[in-house]
One Martini backbone bead per residue (centre of mass of N, CA, C, O) as a GRO file, in nm:
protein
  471
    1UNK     BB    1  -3.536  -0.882   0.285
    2UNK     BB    2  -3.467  -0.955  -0.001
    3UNK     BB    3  -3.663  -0.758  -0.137
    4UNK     BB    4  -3.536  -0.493  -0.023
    5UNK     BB    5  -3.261  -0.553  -0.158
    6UNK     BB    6  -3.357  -0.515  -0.448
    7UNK     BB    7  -3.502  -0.251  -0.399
    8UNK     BB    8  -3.223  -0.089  -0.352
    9UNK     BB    9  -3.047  -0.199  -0.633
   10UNK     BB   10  -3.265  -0.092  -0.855
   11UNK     BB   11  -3.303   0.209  -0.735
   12UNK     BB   12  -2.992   0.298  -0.746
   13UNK     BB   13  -2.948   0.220  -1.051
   14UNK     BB   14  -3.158   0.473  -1.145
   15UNK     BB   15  -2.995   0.670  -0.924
   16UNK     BB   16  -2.773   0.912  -0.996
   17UNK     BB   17  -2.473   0.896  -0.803
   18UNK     BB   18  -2.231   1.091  -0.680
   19UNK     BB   19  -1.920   1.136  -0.585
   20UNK     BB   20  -1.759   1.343  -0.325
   21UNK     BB   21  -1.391   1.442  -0.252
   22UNK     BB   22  -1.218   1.613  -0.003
   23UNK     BB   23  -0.960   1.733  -0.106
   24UNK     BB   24  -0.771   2.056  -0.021
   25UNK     BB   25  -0.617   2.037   0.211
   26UNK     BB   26  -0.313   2.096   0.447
   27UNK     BB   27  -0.300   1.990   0.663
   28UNK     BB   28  -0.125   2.132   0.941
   29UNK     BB   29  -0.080   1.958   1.184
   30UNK     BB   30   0.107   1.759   1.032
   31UNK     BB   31   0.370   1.926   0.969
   32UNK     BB   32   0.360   1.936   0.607
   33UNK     BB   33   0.461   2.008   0.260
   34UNK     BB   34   0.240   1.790   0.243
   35UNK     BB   35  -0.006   1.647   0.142
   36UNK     BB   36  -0.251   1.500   0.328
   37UNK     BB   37  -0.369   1.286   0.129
   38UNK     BB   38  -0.001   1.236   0.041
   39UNK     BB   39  -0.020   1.009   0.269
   40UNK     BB   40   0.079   0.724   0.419
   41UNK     BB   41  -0.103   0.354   0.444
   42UNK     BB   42   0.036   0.115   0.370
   43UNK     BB   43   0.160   0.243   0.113
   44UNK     BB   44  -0.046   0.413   0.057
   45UNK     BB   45  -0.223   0.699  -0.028
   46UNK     BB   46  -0.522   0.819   0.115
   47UNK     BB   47  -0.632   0.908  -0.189
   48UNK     BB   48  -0.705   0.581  -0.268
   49UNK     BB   49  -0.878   0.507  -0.056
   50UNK     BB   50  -1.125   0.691  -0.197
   51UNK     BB   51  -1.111   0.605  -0.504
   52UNK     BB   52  -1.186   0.328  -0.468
   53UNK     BB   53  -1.483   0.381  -0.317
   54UNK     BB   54  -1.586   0.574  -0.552
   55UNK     BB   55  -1.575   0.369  -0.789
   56UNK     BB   56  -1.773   0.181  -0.671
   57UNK     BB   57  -2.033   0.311  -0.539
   58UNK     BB   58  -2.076   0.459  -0.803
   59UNK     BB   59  -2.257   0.585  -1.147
   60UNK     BB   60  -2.023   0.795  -1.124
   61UNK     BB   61  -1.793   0.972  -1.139
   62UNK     BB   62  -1.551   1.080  -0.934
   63UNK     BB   63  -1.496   1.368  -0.770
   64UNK     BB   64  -1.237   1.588  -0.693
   65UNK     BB   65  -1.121   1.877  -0.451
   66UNK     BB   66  -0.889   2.044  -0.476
   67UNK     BB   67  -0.590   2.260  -0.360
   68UNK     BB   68  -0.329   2.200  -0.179
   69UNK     BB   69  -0.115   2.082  -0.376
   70UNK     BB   70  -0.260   1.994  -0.678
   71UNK     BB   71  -0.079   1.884  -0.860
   72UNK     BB   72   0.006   1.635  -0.704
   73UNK     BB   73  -0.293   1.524  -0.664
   74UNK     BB   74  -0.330   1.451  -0.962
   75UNK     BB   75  -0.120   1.253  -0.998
   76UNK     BB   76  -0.284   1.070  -0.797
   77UNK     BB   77  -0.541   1.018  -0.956
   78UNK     BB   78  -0.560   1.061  -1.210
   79UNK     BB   79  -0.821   0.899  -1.455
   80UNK     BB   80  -1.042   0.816  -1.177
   81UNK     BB   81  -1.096   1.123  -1.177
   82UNK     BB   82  -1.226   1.384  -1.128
   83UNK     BB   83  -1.114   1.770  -1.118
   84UNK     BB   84  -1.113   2.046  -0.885
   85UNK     BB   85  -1.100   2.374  -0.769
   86UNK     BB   86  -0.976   2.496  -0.464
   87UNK     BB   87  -0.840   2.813  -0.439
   88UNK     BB   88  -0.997   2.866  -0.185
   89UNK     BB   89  -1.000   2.764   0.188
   90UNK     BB   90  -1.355   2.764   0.279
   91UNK     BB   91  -1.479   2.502   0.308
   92UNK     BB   92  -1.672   2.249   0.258
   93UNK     BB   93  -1.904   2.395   0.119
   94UNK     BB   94  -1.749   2.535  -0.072
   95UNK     BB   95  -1.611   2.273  -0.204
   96UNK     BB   96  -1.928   2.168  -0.318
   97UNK     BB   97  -1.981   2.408  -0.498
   98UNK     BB   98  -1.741   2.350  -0.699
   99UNK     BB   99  -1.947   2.115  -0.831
  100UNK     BB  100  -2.144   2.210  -0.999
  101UNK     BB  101  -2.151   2.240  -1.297
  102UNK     BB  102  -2.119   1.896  -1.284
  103UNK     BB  103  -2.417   1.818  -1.129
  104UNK     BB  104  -2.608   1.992  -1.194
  105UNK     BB  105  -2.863   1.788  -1.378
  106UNK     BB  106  -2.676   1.516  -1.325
  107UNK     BB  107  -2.784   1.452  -1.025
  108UNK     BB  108  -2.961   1.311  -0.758
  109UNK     BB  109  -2.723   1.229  -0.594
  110UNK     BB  110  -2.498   1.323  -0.320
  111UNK     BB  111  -2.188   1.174  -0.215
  112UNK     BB  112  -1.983   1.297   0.084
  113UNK     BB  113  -1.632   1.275   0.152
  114UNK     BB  114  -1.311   1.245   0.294
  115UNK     BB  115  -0.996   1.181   0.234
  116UNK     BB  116  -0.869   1.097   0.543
  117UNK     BB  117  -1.106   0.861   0.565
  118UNK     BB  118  -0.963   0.551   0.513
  119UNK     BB  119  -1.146   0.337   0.635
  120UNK     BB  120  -1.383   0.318   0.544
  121UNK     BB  121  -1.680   0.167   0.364
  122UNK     BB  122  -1.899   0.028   0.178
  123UNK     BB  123  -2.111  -0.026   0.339
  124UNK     BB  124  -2.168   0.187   0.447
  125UNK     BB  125  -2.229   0.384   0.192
  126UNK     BB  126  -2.423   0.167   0.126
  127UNK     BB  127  -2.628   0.286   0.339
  128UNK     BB  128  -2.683   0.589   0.278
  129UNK     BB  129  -2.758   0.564   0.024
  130UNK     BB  130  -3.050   0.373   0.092
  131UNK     BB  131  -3.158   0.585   0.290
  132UNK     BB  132  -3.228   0.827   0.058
  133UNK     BB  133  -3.369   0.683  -0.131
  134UNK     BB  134  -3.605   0.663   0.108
  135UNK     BB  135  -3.595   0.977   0.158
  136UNK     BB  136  -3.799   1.247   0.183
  137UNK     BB  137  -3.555   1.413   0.227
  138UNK     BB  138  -3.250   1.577   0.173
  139UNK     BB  139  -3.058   1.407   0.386
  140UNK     BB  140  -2.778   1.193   0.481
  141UNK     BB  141  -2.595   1.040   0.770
  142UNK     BB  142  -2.318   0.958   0.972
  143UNK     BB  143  -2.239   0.811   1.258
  144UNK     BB  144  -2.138   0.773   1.603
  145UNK     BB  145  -2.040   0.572   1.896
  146UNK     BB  146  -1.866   0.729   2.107
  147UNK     BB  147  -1.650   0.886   2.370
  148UNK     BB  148  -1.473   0.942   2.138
  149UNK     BB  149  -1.452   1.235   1.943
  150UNK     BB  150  -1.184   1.342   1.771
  151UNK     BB  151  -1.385   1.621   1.675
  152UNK     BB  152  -1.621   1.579   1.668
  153UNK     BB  153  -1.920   1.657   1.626
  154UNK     BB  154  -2.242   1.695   1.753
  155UNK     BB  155  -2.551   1.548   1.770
  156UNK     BB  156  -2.815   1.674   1.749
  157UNK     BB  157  -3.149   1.606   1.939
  158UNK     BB  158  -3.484   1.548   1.992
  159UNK     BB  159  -3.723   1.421   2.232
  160UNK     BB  160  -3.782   1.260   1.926
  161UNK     BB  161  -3.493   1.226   1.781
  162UNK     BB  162  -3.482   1.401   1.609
  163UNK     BB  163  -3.291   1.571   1.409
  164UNK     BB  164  -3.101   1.904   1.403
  165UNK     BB  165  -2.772   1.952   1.475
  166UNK     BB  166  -2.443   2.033   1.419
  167UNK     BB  167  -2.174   2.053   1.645
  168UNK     BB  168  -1.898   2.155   1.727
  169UNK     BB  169  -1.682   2.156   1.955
  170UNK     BB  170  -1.609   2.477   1.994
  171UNK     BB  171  -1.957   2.495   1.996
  172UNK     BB  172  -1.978   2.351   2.279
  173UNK     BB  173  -2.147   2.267   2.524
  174UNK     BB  174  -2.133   2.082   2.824
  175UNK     BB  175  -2.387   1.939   2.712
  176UNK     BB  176  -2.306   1.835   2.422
  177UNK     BB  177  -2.052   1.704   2.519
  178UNK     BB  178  -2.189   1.439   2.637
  179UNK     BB  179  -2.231   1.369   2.352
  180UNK     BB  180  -2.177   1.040   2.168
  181UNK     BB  181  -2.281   1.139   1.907
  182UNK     BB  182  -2.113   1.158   1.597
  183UNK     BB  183  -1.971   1.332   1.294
  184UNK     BB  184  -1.844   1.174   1.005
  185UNK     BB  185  -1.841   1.326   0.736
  186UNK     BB  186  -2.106   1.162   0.574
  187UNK     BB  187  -2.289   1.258   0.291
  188UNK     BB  188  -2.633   1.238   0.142
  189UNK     BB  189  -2.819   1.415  -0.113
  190UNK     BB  190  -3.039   1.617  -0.266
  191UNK     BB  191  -2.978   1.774  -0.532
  192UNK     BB  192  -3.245   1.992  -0.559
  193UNK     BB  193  -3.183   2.085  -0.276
  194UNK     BB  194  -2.886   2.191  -0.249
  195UNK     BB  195  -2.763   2.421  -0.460
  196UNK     BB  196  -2.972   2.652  -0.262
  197UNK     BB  197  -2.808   2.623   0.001
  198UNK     BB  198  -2.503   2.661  -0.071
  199UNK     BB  199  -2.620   2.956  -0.142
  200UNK     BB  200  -2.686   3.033   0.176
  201UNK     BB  201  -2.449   3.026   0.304
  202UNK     BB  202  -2.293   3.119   0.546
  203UNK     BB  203  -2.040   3.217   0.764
  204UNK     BB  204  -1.813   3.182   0.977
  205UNK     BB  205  -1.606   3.356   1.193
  206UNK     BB  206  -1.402   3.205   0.982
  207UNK     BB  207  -1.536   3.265   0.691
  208UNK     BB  208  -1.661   2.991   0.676
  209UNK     BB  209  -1.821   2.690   0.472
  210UNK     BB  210  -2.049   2.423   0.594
  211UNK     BB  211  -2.218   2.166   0.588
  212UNK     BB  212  -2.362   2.122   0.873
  213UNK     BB  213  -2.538   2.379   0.839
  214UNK     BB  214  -2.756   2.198   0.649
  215UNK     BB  215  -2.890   2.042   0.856
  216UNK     BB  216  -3.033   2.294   1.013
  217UNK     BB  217  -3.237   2.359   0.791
  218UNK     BB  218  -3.375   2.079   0.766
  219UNK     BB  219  -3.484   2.131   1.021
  220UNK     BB  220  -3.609   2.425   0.971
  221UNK     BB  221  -3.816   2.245   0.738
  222UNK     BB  222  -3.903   2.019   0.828
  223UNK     BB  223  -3.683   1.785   0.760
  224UNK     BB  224  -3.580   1.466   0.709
  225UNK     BB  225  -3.310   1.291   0.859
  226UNK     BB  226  -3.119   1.047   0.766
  227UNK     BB  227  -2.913   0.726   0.910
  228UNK     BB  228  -2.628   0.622   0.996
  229UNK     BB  229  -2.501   0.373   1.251
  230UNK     BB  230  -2.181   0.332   1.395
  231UNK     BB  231  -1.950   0.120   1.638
  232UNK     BB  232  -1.675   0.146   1.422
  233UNK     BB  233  -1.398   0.295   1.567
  234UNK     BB  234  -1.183   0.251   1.324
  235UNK     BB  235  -1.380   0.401   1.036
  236UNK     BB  236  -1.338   0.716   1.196
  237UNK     BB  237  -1.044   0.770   1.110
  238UNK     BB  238  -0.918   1.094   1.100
  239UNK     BB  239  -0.628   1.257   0.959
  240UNK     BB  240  -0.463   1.522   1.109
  241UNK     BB  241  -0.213   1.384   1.229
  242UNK     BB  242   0.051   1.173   1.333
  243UNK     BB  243  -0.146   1.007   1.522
  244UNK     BB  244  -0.349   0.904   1.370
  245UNK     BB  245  -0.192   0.764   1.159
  246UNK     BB  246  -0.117   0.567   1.348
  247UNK     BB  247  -0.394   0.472   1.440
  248UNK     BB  248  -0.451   0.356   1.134
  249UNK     BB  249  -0.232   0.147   1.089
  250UNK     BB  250  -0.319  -0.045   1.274
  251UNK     BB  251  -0.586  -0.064   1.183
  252UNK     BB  252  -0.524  -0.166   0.859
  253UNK     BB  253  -0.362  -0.380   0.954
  254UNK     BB  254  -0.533  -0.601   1.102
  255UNK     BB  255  -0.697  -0.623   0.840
  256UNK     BB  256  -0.467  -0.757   0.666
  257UNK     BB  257  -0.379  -0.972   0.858
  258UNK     BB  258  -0.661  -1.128   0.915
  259UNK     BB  259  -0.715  -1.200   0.649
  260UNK     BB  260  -0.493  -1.397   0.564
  261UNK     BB  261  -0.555  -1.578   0.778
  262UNK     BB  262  -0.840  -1.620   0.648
  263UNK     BB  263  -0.661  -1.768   0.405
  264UNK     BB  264  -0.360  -1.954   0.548
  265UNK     BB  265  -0.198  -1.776   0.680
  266UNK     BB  266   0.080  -1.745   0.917
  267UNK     BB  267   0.084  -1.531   1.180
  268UNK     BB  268   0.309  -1.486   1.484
  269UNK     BB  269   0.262  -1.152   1.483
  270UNK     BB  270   0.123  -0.961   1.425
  271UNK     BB  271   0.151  -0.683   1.528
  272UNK     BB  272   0.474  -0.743   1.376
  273UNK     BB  273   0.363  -0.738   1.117
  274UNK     BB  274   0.386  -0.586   0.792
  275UNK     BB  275   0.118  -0.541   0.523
  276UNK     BB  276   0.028  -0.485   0.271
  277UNK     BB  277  -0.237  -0.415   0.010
  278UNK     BB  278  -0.084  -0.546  -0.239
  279UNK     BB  279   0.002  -0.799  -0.148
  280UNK     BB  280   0.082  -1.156  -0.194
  281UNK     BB  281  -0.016  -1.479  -0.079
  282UNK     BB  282   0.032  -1.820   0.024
  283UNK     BB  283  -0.053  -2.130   0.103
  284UNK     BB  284   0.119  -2.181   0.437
  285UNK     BB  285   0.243  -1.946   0.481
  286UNK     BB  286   0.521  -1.822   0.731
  287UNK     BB  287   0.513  -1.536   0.914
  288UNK     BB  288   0.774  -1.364   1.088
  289UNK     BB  289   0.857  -1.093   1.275
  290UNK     BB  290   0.928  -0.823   1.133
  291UNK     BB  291   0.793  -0.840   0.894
  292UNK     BB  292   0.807  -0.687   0.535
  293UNK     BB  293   0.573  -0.654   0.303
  294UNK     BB  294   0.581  -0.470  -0.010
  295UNK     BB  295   0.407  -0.368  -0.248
  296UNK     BB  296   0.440  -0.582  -0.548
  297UNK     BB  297   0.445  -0.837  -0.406
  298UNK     BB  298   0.485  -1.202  -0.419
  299UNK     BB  299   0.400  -1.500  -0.248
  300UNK     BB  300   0.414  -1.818  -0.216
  301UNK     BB  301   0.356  -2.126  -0.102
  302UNK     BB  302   0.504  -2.255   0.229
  303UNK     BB  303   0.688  -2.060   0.320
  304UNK     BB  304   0.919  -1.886   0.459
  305UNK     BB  305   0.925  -1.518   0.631
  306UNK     BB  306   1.178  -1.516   0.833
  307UNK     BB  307   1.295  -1.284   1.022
  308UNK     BB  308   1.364  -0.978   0.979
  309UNK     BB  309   1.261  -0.864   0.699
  310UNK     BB  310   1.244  -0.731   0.369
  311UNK     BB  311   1.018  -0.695   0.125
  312UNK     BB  312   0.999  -0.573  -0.264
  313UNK     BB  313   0.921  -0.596  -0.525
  314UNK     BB  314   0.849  -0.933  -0.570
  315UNK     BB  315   0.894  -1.241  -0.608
  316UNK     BB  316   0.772  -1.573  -0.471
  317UNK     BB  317   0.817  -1.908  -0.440
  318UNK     BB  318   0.714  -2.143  -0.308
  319UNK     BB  319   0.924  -2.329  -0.062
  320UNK     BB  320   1.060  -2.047   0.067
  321UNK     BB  321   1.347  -1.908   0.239
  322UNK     BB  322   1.377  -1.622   0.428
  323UNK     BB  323   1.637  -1.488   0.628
  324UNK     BB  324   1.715  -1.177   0.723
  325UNK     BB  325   1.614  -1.014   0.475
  326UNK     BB  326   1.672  -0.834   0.158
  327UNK     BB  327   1.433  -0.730  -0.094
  328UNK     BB  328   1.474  -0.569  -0.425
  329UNK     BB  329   1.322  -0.687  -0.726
  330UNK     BB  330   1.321  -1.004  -0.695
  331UNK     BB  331   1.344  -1.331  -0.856
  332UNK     BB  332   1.187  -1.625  -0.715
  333UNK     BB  333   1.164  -1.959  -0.742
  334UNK     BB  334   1.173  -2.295  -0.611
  335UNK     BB  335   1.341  -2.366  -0.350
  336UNK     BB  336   1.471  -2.128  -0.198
  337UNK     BB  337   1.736  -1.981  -0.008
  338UNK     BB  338   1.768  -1.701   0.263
  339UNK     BB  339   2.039  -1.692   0.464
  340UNK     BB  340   2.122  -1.463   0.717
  341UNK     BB  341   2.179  -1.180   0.549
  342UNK     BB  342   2.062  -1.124   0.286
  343UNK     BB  343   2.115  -0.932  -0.047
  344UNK     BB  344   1.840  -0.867  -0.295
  345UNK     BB  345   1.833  -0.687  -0.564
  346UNK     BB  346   1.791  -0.574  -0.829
  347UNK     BB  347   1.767  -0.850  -1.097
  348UNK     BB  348   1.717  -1.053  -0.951
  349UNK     BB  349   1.765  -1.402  -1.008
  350UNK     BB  350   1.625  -1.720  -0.905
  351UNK     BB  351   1.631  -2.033  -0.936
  352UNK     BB  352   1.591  -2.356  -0.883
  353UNK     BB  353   1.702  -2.383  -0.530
  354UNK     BB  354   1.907  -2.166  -0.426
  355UNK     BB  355   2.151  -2.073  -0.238
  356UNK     BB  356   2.201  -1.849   0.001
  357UNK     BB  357   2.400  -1.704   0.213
  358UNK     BB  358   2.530  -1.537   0.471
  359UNK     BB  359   2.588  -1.225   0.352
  360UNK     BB  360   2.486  -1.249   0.066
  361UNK     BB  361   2.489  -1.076  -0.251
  362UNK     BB  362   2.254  -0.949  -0.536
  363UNK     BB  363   2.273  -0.821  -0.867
  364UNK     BB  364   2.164  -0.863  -1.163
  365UNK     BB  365   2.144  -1.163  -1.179
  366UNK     BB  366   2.164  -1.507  -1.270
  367UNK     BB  367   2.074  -1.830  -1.106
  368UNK     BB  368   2.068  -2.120  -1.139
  369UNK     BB  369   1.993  -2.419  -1.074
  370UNK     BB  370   2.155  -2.526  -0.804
  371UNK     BB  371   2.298  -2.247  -0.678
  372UNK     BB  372   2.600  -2.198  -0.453
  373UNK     BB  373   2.634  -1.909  -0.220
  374UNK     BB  374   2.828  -1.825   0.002
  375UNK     BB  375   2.944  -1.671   0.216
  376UNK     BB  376   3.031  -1.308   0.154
  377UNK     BB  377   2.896  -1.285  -0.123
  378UNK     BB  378   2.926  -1.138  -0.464
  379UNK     BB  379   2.669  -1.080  -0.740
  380UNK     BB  380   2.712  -0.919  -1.029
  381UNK     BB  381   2.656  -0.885  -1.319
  382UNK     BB  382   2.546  -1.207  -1.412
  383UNK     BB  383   2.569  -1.559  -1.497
  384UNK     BB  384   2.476  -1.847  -1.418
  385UNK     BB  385   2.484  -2.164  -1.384
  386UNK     BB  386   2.449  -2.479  -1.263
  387UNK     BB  387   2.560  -2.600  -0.995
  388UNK     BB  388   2.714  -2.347  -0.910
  389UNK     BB  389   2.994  -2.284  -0.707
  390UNK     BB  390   3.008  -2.021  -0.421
  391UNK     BB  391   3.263  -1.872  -0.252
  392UNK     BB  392   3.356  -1.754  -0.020
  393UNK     BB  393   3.423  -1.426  -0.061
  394UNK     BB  394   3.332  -1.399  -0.341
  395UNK     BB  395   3.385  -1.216  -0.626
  396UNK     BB  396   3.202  -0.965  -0.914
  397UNK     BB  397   3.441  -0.721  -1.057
  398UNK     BB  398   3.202  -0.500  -1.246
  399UNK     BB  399   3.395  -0.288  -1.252
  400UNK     BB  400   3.566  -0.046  -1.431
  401UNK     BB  401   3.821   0.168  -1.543
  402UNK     BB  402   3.580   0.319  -1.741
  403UNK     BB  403   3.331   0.306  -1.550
  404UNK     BB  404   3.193   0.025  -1.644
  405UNK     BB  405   2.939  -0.220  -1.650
  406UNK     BB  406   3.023  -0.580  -1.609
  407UNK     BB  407   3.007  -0.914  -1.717
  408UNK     BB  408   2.954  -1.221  -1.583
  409UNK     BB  409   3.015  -1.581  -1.746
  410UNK     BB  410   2.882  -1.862  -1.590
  411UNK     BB  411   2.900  -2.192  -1.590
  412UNK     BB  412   2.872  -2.534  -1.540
  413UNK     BB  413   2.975  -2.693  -1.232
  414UNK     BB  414   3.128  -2.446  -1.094
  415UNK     BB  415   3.413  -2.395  -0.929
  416UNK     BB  416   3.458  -2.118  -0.665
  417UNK     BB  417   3.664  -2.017  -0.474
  418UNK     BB  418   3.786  -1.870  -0.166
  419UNK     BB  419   3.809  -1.512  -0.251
  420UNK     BB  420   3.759  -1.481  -0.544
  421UNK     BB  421   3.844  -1.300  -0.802
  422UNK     BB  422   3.640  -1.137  -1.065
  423UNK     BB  423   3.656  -0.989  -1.335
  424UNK     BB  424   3.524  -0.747  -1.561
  425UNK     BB  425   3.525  -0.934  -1.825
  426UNK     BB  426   3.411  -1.236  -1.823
  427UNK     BB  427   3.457  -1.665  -1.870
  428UNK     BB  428   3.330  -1.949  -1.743
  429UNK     BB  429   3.333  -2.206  -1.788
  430UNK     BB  430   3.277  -2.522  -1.754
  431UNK     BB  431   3.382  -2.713  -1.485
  432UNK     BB  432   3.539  -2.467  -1.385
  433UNK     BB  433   3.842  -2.385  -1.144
  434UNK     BB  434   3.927  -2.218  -0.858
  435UNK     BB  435   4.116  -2.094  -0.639
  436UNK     BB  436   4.213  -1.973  -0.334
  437UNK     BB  437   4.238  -1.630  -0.386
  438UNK     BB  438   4.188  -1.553  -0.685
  439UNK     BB  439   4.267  -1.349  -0.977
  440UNK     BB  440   4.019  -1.311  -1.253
  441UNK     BB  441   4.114  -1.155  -1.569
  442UNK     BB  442   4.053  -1.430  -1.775
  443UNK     BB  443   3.955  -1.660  -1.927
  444UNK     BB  444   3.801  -2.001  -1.912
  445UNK     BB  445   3.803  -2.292  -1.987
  446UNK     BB  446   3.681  -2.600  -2.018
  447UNK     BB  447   3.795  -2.753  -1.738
  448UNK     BB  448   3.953  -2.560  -1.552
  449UNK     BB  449   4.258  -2.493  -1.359
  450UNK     BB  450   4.290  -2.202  -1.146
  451UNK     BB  451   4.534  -1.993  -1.006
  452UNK     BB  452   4.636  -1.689  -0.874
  453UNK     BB  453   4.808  -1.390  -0.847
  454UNK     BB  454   4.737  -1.398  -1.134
  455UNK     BB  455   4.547  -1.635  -1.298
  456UNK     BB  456   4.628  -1.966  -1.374
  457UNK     BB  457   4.646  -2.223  -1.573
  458UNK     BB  458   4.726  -2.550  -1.443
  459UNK     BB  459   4.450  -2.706  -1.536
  460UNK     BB  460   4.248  -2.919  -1.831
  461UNK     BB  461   4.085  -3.089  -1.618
  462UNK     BB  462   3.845  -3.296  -1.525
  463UNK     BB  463   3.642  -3.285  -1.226
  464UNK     BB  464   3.321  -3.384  -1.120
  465UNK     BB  465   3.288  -3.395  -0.846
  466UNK     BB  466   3.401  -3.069  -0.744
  467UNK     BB  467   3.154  -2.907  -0.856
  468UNK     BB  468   2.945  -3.034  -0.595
  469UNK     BB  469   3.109  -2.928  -0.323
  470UNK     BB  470   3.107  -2.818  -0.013
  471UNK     BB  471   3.243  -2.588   0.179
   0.00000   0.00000   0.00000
């Protein structure tokens, strides 16, 4: 077996195989503006998970055929793969007639599978390429056994089993229809056999040409068609629909949810937990129900998030505990917790230790080592020092008369009454105190208490022990 399996991979080493992408379609079903291949899924557009495969699977760059608003689809593939355009879309076997320019004489194997199909394995494609490369016919193909057709052809076979034909829904016979082998739409040809059949494919009643007319030649040539059958219905689902659509992400949650679970994360509720594919989490973290994990977060080790959390291109250091809060691109060094109802947006720093309260929001700000931000309160342009107490309340009134954004910047050890308005811009010595409800519109000095509307320092003693004080 072992020998086999080595003759397949240095076979396949010396023979050239191009992969070919299908997405030229507007996918009208979808009933969408957008073309069907830049819908996403877990968070990344359907076209990302084709190139994915295509980069991976073959030793030749992979082709990409456009159609439907080429220019945004090219705009997603970047120089990942070369890219054709199906000028008039004319159907299958018409849209990969349109790379022979590019494959004609220069590959041996053509790979070809549709862009909509995002859940595919590299390991099917990697079946059905090893499967032609020992076949001495021209073409070979995936199928699938479901009783759920999906819309897919049905695969007739003769009474020796041979493949004859791909018949597809519409033009099925009433016995054909209960044939549960279905066409995935993943073919690997024979270059050589391929582009004098692609020319001269007939056109179908709607004037399109199909690959699956391909199979029907093939067998009327007597040529073997060599098979390669899943019976993982999660990996047929091809997106047509925007319930397809729905029911890919159940599917492809599954394995990303599955997957992390198998590598020592706990997720309480995998069903309600949603997890893109950018994702990273580490040893020990609690996953709780409701909560959305996207773009290219990192969460370390250890940590709670959720429930009904929203984190999004965030950093999360260790042993965090994060609850019912969004973040959105914000850094959060080891031992935070945030919330309940915490909103920490763009450009926030948490050093380590800091507590946000219930219902407090930070932007774009840093604050030390062990400060603690009590509930109600917002922190914007700041820049806060260690152990520095935020009361309940308190804001850092950083708009000014001017219209334009201004910091303030507070030292170590400072508590801050609840209530308080800062002005900016502003500096806060350190171990300097304000009194509850005052409105700070001039710097003070370290050490010093300041109360009033507007505030004034009333007292330049330094108290140790009161910036250390929770409310």
């Amino acid at each position: 077996m072992l020998r086999n399996f080595m003759f397949d991979v240095l076979s396949n080493m010396s023979i050239k195989t191009a992969s070919v992408i299908l997405a030229a379609g507007q996918g009208t079903r979808m009933c969408s503006n957008v073309p069907k291949v830049l819908h996403t899924l877990a968070g990344r557009p359907l076209m990302e998970y084709a190139l994915d495969l295509g980069v991976g699977i073959c030793n030749m760059t992979p082709i990409v055929v456009v159609g439907f608003e080429s220019e945004k689809v090219q705009e997603c593939i970047g120089d990942r793969a070369k890219v054709v355009l199906q000028e008039a879309q004319l159907g299958t076997g018409h849209a990969l007639h349109q790379t022979g320019d590019l494959l004609r004489e220069r590959a041996d194997m053509i790979l070809v599978w549709a862009a909509d199909m995002p859940l595919l394995t590299k390991d099917i494609l990697e079946s059905v390429i090893n499967v032609q490369s020992q076949n001495e016919g021209p073409v070979s193909i995936v199928t699938a056994i479901s009783n759920d057709d999906r819309g897919f052809g049905r695969v007739v076979r003769s009474e020796f089993g041979e493949v004859q034909a791909i018949v597809e829904k519409s033009d099925a016979t009433a016995e054909q229809l209960s044939i549960n082998e279905l066409n995935v739409g993943v073919y690997c040809f024979q270059s050589s056999w391929l582009w004098d059949e692609l020319s001269a494919l007939k056109p179908s009643s709607n004037g399109e040409y199909y690959l699956t007319d391909l199979i029907k030649s093939a067998s009327l040539q007597n040529q073997n068609i060599g098979v390669v059958t899943t019976t993982a219905v999660d990996e047929i689902i091809g997106i047509n629909t925007r319930i397809h659509l729905a029911e890919a992400e159940t599917a492809v949650r599954t394995r990303i949810n599955n997957s992390w679970m198998e590598r020592g994360v706990t997720l309480i509720d995998p069903a309600n937990t949603y997890i893109e594919s950018s994702v990273t989490i580490g040893l020990d973290t609690v996953v709780l129900p409701n909560t959305h994990l996207q773009g290219n977060t990192v969460i370390g080790s250890e940590c709670t998030i959720g429930p009904n959390s929203t984190i999004q291109n965030s950093v999360i250091g260790d042993r965090c505990k994060i609850e019912s809060s969004v973040l959105d691109r914000a850094k959060l060094e080891n031992d935070v917790d945030v919330g309940p109802f915490g909103h920490l947006r763009a450009g926030t720093h948490l050093d380590s230790g800091v507590h946000i309260g219930n219902f407090g929001e930070v932007k774009n700000s840093y604050l030390g080592p062990g400060v603690k931000m009590g509930h109600f309160s917002y922190v914007g342009d700041a820049t806060i020092g260690a152990r520095t107490n935020i009361g309940a309340g308190a804001i850092t009134c950083n708009y000014g008369m001017d219209k334009n954004k201004h910091r303030t910047e507070i030292g170590e050890d400072v508590f801050i009454g609840s209530d308080t308005m800062l002005v900016a811009p502003l500096r806060i010595g350190s171990k300097a105190r304000t009194g509850a409800g005052s409105v700070v519109t001039k710097d003070l000095p370290d050490g010093s208490l300041a109360a009033g509307v507007p505030a004034r320092i009333i007292s330049r003693e330094v108290d140790d022990n009161i910036a250390s004080r929770d409310e």
